[in-house]
mmCIF file of the N, C-alpha and C atoms, coordinates in Angstrom:
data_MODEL
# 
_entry.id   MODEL 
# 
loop_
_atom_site.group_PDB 
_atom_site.id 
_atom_site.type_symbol 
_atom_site.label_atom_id 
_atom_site.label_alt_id 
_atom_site.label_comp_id 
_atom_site.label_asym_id 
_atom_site.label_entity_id 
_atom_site.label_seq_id 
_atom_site.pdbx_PDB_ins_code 
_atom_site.Cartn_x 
_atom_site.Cartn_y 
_atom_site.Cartn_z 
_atom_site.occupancy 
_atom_site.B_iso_or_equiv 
_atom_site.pdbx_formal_charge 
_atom_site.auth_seq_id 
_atom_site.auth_comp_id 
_atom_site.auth_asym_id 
_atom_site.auth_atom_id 
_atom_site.pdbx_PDB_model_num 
ATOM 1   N N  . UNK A 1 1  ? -25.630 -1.820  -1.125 1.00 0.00 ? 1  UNK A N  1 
ATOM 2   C CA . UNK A 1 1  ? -24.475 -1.143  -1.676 1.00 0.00 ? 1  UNK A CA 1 
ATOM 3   C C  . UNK A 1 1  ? -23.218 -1.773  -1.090 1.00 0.00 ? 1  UNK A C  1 
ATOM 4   N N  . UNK A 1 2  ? -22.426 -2.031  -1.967 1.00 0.00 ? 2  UNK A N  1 
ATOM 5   C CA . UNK A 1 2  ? -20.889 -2.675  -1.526 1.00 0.00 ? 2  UNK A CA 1 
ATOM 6   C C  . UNK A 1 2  ? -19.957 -1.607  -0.767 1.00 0.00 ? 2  UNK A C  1 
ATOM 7   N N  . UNK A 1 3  ? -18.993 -2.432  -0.259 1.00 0.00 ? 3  UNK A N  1 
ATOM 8   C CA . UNK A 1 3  ? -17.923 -1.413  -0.015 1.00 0.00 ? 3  UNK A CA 1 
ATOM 9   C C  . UNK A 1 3  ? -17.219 -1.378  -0.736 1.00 0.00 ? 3  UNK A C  1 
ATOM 10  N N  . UNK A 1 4  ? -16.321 -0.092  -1.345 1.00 0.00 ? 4  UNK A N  1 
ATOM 11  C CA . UNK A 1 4  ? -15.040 -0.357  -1.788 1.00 0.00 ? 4  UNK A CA 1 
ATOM 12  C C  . UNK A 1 4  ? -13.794 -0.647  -1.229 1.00 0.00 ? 4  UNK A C  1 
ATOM 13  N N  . UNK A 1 5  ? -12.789 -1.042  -2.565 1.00 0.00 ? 5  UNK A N  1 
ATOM 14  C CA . UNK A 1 5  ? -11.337 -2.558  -1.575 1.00 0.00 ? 5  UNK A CA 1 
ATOM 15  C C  . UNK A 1 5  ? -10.618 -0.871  -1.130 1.00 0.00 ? 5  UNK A C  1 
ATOM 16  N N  . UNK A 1 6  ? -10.522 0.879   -1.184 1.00 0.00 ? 6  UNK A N  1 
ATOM 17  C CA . UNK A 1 6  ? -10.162 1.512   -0.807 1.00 0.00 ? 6  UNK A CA 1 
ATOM 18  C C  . UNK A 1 6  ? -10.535 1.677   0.852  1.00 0.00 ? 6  UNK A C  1 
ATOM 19  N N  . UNK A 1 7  ? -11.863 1.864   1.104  1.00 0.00 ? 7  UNK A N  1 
ATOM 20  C CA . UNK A 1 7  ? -12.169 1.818   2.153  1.00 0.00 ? 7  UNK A CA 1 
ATOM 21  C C  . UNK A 1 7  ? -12.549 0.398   3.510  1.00 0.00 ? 7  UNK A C  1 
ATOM 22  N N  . UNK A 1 8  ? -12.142 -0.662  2.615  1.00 0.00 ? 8  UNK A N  1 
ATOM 23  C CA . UNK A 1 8  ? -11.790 -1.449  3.211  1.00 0.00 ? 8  UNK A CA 1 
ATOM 24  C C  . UNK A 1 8  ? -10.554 -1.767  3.669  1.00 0.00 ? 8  UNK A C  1 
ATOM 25  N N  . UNK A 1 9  ? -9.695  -1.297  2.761  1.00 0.00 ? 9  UNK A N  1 
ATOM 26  C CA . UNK A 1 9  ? -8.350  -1.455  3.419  1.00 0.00 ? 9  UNK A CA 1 
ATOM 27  C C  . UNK A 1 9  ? -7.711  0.091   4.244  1.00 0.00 ? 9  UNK A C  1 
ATOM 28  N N  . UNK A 1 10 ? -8.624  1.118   4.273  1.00 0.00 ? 10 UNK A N  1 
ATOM 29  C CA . UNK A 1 10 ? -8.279  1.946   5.102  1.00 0.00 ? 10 UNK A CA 1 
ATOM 30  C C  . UNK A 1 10 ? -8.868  1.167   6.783  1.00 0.00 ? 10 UNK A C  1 
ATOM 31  N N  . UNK A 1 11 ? -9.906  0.792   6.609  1.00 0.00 ? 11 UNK A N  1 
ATOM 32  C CA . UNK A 1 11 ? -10.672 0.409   7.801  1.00 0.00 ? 11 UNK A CA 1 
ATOM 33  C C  . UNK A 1 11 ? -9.755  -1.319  8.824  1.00 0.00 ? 11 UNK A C  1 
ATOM 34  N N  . UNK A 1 12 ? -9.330  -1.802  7.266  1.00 0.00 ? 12 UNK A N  1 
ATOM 35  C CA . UNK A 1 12 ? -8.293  -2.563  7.830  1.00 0.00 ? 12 UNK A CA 1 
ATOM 36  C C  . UNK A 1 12 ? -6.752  -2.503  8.150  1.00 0.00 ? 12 UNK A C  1 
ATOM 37  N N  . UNK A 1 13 ? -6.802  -1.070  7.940  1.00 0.00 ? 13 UNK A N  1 
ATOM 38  C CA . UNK A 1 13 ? -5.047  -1.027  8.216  1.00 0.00 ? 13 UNK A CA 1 
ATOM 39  C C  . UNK A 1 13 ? -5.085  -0.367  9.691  1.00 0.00 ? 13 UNK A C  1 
ATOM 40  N N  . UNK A 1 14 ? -5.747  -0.211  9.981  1.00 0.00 ? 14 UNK A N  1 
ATOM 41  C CA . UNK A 1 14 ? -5.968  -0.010  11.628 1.00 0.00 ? 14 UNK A CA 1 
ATOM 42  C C  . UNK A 1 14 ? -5.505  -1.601  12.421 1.00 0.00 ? 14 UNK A C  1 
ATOM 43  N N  . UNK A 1 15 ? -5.425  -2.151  11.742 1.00 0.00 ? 15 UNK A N  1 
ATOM 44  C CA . UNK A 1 15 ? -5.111  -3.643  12.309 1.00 0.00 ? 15 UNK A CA 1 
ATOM 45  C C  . UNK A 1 15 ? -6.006  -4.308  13.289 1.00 0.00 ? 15 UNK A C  1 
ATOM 46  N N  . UNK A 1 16 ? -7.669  -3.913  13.774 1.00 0.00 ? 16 UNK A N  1 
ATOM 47  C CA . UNK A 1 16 ? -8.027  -4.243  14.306 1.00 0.00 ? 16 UNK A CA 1 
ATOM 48  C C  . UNK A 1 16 ? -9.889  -5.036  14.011 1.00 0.00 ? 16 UNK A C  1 
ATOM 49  N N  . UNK A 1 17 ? -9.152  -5.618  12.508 1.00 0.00 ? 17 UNK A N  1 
ATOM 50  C CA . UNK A 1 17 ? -10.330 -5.965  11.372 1.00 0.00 ? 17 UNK A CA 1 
ATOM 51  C C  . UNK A 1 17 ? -9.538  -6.416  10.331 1.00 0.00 ? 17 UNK A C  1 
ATOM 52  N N  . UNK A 1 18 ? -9.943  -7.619  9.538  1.00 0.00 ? 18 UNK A N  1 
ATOM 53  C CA . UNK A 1 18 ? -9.409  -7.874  8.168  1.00 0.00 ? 18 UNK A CA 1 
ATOM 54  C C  . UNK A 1 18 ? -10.495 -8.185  7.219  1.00 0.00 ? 18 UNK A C  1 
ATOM 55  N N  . UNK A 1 19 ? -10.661 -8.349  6.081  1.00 0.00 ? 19 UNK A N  1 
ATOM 56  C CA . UNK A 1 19 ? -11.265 -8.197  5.291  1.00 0.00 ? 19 UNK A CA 1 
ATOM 57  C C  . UNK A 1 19 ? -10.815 -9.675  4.332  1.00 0.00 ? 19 UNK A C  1 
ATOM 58  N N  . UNK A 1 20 ? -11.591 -10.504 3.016  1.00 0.00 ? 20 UNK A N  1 
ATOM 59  C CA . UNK A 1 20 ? -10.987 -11.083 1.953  1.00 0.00 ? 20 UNK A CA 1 
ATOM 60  C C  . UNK A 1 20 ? -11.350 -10.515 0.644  1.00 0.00 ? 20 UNK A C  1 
ATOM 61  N N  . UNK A 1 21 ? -11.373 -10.797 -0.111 1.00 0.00 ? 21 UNK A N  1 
ATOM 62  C CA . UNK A 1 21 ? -12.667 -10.406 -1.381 1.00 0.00 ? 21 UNK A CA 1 
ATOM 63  C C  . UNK A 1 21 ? -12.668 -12.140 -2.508 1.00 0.00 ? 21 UNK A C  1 
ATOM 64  N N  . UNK A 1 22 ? -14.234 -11.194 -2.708 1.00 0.00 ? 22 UNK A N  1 
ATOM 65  C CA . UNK A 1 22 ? -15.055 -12.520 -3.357 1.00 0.00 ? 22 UNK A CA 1 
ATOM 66  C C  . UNK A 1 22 ? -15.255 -11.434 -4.604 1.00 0.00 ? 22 UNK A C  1 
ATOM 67  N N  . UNK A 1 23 ? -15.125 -12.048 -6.261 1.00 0.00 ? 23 UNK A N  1 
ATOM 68  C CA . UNK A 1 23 ? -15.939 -10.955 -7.336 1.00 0.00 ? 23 UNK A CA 1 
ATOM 69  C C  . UNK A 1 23 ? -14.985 -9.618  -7.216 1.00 0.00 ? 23 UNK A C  1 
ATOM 70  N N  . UNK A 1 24 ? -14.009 -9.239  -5.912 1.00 0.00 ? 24 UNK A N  1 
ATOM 71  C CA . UNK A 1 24 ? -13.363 -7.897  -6.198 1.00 0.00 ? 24 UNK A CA 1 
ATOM 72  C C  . UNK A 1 24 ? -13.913 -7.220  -5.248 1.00 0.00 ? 24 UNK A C  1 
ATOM 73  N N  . UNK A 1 25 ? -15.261 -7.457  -4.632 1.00 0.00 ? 25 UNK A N  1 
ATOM 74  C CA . UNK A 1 25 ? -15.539 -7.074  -3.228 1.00 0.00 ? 25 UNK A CA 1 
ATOM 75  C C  . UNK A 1 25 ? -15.157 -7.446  -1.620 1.00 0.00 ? 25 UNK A C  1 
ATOM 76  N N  . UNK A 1 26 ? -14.816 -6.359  -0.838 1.00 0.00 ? 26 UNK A N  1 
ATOM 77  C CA . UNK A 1 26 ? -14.119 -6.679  0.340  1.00 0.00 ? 26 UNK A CA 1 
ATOM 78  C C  . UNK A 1 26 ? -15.603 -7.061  1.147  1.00 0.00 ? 26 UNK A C  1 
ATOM 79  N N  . UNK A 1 27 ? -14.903 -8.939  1.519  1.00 0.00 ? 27 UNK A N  1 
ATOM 80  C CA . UNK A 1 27 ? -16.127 -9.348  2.575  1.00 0.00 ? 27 UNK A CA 1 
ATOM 81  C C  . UNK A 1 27 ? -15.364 -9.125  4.120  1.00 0.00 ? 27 UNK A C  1 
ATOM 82  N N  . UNK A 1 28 ? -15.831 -8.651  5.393  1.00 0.00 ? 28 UNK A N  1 
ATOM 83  C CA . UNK A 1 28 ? -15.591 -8.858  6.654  1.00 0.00 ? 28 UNK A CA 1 
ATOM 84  C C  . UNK A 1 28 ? -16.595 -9.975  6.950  1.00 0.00 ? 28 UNK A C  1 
ATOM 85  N N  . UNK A 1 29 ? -15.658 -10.767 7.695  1.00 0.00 ? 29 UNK A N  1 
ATOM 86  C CA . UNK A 1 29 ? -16.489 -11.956 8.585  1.00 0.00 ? 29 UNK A CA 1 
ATOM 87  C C  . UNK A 1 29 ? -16.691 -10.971 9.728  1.00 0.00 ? 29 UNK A C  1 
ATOM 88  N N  . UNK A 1 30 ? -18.114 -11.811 9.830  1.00 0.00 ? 30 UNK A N  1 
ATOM 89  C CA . UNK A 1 30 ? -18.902 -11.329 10.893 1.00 0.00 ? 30 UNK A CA 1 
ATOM 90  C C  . UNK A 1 30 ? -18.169 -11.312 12.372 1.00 0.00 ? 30 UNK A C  1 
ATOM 91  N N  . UNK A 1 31 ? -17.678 -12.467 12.690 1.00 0.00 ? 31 UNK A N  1 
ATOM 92  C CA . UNK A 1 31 ? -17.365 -13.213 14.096 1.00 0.00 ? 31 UNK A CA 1 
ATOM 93  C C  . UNK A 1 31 ? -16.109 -11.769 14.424 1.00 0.00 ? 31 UNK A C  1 
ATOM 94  N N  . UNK A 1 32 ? -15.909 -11.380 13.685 1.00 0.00 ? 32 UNK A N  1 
ATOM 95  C CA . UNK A 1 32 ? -15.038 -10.280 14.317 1.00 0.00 ? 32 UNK A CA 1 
ATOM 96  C C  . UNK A 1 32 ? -15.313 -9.227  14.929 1.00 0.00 ? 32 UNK A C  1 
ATOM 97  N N  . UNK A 1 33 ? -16.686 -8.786  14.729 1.00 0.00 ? 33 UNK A N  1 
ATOM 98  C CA . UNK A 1 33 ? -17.082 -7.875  15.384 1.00 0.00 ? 33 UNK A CA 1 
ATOM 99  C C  . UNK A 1 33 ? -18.485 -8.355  16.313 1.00 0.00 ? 33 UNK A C  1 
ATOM 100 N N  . UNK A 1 34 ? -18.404 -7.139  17.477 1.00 0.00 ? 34 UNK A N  1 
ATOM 101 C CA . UNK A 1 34 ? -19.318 -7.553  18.487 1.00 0.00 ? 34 UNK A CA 1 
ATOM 102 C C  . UNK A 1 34 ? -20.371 -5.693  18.469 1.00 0.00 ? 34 UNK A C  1 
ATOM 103 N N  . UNK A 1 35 ? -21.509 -5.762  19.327 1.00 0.00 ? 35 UNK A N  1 
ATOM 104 C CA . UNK A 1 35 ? -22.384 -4.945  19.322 1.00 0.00 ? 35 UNK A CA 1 
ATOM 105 C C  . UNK A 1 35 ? -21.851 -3.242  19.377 1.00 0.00 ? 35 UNK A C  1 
ATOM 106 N N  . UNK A 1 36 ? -20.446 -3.490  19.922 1.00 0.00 ? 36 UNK A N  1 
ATOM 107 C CA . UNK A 1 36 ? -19.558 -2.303  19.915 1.00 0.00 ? 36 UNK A CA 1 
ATOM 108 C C  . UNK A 1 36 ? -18.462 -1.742  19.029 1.00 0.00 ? 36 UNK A C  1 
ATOM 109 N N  . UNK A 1 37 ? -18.547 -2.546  17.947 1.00 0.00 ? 37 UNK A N  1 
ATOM 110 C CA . UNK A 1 37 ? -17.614 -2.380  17.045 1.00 0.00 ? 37 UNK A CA 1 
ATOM 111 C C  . UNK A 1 37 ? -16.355 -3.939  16.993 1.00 0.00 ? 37 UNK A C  1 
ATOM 112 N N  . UNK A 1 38 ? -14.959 -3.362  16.096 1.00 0.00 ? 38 UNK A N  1 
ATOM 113 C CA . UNK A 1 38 ? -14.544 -5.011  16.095 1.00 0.00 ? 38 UNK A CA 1 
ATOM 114 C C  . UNK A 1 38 ? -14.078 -5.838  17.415 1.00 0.00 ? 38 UNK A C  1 
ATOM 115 N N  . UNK A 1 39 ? -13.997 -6.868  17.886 1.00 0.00 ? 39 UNK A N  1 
ATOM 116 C CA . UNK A 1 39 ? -13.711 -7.093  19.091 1.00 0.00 ? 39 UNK A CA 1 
ATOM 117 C C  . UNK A 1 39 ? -11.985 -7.291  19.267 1.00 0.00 ? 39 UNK A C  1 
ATOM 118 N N  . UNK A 1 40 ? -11.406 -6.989  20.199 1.00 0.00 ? 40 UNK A N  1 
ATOM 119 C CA . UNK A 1 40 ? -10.536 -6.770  20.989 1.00 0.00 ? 40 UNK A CA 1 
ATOM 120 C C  . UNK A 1 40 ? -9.222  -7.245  20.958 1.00 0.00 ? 40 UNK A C  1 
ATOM 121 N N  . UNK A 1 41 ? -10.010 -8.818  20.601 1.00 0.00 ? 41 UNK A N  1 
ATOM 122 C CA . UNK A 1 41 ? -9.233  -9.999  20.399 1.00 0.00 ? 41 UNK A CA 1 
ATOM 123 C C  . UNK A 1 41 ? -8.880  -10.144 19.052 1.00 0.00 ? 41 UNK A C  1 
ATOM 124 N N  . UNK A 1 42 ? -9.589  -10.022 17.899 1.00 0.00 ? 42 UNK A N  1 
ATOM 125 C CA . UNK A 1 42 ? -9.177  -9.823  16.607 1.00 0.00 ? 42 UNK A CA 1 
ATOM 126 C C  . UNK A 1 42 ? -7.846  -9.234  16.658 1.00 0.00 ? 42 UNK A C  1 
ATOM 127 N N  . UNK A 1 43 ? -8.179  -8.193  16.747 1.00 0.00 ? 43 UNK A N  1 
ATOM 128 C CA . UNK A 1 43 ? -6.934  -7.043  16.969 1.00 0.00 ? 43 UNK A CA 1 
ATOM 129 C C  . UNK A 1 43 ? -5.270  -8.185  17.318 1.00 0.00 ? 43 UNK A C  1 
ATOM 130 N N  . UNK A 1 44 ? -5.344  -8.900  18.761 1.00 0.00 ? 44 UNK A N  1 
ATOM 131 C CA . UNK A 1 44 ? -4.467  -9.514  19.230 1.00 0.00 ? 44 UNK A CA 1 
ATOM 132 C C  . UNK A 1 44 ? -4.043  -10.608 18.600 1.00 0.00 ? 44 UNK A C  1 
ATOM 133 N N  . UNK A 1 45 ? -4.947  -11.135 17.641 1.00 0.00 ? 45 UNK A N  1 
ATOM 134 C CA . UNK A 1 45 ? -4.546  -12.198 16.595 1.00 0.00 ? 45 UNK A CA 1 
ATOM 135 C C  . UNK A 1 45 ? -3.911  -11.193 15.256 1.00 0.00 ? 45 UNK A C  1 
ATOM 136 N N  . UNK A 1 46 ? -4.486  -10.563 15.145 1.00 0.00 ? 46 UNK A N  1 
ATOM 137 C CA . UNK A 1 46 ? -3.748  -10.212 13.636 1.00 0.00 ? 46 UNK A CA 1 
ATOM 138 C C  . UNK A 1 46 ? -2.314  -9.353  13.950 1.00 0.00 ? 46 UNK A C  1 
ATOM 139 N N  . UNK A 1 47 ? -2.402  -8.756  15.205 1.00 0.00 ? 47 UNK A N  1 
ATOM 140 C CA . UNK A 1 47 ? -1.132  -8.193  15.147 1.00 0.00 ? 47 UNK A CA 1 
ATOM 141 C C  . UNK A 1 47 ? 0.028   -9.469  14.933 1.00 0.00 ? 47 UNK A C  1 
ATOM 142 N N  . UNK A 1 48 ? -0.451  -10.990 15.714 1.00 0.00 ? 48 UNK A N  1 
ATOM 143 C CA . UNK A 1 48 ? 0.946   -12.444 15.608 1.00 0.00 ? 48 UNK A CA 1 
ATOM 144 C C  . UNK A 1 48 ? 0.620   -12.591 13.932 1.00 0.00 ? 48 UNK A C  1 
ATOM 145 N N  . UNK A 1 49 ? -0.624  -12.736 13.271 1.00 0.00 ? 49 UNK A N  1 
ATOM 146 C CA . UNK A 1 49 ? -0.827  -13.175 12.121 1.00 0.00 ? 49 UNK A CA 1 
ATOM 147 C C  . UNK A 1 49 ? -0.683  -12.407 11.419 1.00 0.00 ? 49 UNK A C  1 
ATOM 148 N N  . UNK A 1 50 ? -0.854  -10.926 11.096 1.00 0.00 ? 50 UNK A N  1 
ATOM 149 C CA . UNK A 1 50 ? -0.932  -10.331 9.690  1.00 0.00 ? 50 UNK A CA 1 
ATOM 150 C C  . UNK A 1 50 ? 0.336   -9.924  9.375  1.00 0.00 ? 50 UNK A C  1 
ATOM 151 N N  . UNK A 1 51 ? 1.789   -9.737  9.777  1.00 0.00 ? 51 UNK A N  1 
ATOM 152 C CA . UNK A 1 51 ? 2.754   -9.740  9.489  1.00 0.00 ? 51 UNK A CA 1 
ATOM 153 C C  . UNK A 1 51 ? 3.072   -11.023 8.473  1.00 0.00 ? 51 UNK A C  1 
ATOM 154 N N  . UNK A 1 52 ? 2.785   -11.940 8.966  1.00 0.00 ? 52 UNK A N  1 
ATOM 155 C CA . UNK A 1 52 ? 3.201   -13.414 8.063  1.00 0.00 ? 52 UNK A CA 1 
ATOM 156 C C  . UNK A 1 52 ? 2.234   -13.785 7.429  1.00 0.00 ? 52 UNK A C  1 
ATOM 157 N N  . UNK A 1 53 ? 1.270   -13.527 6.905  1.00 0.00 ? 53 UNK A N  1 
ATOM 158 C CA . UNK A 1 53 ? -0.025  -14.333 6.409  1.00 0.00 ? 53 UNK A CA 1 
ATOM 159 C C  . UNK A 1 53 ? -1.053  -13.286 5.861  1.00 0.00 ? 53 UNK A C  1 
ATOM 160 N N  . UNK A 1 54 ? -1.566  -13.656 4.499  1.00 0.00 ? 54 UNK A N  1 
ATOM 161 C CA . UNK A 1 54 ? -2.279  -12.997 3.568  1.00 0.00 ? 54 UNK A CA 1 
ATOM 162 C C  . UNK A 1 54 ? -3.808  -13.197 4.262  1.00 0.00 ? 54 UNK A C  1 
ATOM 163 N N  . UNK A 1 55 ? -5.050  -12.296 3.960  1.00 0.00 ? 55 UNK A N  1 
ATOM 164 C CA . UNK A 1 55 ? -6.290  -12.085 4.637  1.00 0.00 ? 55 UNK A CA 1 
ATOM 165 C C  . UNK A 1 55 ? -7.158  -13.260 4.406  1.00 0.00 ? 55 UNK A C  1 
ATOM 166 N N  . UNK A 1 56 ? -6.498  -14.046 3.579  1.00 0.00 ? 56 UNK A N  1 
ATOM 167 C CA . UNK A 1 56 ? -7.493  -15.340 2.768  1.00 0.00 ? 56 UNK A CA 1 
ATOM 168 C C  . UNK A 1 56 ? -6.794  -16.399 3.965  1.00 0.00 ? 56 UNK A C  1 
ATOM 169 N N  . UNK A 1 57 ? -5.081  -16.271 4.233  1.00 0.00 ? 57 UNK A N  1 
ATOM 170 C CA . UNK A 1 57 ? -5.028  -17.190 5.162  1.00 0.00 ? 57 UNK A CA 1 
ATOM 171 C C  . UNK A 1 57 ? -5.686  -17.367 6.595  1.00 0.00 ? 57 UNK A C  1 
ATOM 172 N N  . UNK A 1 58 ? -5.556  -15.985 7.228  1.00 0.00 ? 58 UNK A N  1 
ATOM 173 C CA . UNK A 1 58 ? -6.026  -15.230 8.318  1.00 0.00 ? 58 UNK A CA 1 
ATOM 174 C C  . UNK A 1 58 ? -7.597  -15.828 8.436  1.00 0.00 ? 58 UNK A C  1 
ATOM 175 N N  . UNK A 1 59 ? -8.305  -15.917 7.365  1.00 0.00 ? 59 UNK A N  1 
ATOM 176 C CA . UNK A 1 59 ? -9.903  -16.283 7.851  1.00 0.00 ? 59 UNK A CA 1 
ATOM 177 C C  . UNK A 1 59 ? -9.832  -17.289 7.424  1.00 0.00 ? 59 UNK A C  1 
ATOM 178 N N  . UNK A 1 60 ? -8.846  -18.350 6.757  1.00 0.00 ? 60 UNK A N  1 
ATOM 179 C CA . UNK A 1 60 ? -8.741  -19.793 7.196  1.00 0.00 ? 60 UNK A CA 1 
ATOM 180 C C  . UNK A 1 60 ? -7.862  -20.651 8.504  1.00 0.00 ? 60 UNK A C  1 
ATOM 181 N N  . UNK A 1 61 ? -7.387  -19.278 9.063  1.00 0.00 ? 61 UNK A N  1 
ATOM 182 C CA . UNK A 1 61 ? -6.743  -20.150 10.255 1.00 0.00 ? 61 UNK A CA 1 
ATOM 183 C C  . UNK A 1 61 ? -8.041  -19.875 11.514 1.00 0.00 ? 61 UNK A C  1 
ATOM 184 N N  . UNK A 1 62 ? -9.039  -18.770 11.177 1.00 0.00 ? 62 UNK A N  1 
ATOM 185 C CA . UNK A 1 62 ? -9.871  -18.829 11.929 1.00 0.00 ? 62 UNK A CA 1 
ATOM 186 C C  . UNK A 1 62 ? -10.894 -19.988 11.785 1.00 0.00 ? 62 UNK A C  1 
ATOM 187 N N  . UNK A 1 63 ? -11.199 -20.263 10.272 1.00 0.00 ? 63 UNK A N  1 
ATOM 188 C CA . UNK A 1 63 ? -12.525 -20.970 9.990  1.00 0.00 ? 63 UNK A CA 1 
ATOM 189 C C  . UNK A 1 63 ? -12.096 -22.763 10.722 1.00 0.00 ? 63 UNK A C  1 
ATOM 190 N N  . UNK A 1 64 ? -10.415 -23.049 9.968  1.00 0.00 ? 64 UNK A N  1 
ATOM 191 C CA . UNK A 1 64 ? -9.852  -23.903 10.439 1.00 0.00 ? 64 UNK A CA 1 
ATOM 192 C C  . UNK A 1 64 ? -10.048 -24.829 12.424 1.00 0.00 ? 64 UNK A C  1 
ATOM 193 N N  . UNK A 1 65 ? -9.990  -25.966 12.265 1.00 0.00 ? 65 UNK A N  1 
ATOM 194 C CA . UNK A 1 65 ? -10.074 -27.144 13.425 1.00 0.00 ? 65 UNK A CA 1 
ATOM 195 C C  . UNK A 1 65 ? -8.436  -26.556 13.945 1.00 0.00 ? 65 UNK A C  1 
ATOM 196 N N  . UNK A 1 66 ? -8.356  -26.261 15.487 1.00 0.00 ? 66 UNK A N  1 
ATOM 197 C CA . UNK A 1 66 ? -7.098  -26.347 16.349 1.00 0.00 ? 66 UNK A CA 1 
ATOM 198 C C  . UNK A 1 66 ? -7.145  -27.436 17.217 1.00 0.00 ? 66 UNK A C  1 
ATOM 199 N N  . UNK A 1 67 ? -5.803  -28.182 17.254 1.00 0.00 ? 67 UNK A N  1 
ATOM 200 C CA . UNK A 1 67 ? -5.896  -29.150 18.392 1.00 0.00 ? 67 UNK A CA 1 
ATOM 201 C C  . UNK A 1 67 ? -5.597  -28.338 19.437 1.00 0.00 ? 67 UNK A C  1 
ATOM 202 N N  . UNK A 1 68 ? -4.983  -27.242 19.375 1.00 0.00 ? 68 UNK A N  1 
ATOM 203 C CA . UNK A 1 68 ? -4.783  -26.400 20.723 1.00 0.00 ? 68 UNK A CA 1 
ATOM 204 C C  . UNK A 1 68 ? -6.432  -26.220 21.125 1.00 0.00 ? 68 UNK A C  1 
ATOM 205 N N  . UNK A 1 69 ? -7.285  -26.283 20.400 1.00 0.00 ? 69 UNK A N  1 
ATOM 206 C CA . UNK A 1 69 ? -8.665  -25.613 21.251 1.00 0.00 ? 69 UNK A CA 1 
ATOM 207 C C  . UNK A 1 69 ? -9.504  -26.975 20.732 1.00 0.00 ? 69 UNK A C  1 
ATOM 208 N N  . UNK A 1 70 ? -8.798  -28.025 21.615 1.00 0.00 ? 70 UNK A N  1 
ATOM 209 C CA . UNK A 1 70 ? -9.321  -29.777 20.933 1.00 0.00 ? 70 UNK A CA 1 
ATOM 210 C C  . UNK A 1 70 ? -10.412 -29.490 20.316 1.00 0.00 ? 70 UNK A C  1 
ATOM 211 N N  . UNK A 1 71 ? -9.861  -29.145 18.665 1.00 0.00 ? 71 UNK A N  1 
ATOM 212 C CA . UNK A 1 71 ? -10.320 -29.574 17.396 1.00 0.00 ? 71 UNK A CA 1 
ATOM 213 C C  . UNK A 1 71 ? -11.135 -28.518 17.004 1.00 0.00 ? 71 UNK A C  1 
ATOM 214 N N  . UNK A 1 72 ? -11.762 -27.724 17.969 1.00 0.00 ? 72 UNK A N  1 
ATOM 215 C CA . UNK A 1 72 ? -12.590 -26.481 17.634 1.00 0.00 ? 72 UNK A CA 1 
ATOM 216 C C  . UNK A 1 72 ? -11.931 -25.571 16.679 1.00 0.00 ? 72 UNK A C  1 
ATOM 217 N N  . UNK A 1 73 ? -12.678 -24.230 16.237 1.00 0.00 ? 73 UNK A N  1 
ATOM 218 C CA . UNK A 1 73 ? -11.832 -23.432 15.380 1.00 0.00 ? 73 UNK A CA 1 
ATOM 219 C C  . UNK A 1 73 ? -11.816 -21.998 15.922 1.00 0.00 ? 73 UNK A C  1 
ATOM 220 N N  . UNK A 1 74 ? -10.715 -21.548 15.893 1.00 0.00 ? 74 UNK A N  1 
ATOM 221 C CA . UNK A 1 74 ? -10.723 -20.348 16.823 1.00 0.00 ? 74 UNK A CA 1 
ATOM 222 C C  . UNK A 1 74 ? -11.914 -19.113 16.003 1.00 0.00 ? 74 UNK A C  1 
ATOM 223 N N  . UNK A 1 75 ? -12.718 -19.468 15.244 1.00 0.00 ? 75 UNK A N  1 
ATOM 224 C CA . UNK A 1 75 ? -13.853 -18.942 15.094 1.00 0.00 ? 75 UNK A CA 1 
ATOM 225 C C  . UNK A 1 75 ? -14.855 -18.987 16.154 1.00 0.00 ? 75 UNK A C  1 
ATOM 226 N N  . UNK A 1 76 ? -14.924 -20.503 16.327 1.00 0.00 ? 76 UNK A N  1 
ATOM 227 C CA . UNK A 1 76 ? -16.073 -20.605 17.432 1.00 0.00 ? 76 UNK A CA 1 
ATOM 228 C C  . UNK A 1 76 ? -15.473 -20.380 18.949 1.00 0.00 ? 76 UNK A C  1 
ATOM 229 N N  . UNK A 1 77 ? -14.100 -20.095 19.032 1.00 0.00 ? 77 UNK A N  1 
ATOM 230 C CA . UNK A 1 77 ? -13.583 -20.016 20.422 1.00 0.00 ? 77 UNK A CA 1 
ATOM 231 C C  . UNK A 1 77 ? -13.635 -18.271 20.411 1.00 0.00 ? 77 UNK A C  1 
ATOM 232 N N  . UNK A 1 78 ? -14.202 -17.839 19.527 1.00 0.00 ? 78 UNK A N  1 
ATOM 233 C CA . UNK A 1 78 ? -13.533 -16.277 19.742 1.00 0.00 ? 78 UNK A CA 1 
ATOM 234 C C  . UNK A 1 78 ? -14.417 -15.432 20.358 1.00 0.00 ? 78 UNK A C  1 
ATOM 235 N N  . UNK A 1 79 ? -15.500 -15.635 20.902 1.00 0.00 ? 79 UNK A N  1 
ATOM 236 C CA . UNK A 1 79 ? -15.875 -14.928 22.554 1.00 0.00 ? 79 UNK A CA 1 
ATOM 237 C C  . UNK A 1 79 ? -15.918 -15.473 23.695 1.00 0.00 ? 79 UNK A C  1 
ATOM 238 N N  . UNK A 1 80 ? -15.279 -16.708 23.857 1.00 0.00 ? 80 UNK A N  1 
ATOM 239 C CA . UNK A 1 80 ? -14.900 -17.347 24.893 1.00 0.00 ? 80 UNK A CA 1 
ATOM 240 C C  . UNK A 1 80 ? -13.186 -17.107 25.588 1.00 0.00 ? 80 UNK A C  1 
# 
C-alpha cells in the first residue's frame, strides 16, 4: 500500500525528512532514516537546503559527488 502526497507532506513538514514522487507517489530515500526513526543529521541539512531548493534537488545534492567530501556523495557520508 502507498502513501499518500497528504501524509507525506504532513510527515515532511516537520523538516526532519523529505520525500520526491515518482507516478504521483511520495518516495522517502532510505539513507535518511536509521533504526530509530529519521536521523538527526537530515534534519540539519534540510533546515540550510529546504528553504532554497525543491525535494528533487535535495536528493540530488545528496545522491550527487562533493569535492568537499573528495568526490564522495553526502549520501554515502551520512552516518559518518
Amino acid at each position: 500500500m502507498g502513501m499518500d502526497l497528504d501524509l507525506a507532506r504532513s510527515l515532511a513538514s516537520h523538516g526532519t525528512m523529505f520525500f520526491v514522487t515518482k507516478g504521483g507517489k511520495p518516495l522517502f530515500p532510505a539513507y535518511q532514516f536509521g533504526s530509530k526513526g529519521p536521523k538527526p543529521l537530515i534534519a540539519r541539512v534540510l533546515k540550510i537546503l529546504a528553504p532554497r531548493l525543491a525535494s528533487w534537488e535535495i536528493a540530488a545534492w545528496f545522491w550527487g559527488s562533493n569535492g568537499w567530501l573528495r568526490g564522495q556523495s553526502p549520501e554515502d557520508c551520512v552516518d559518518r
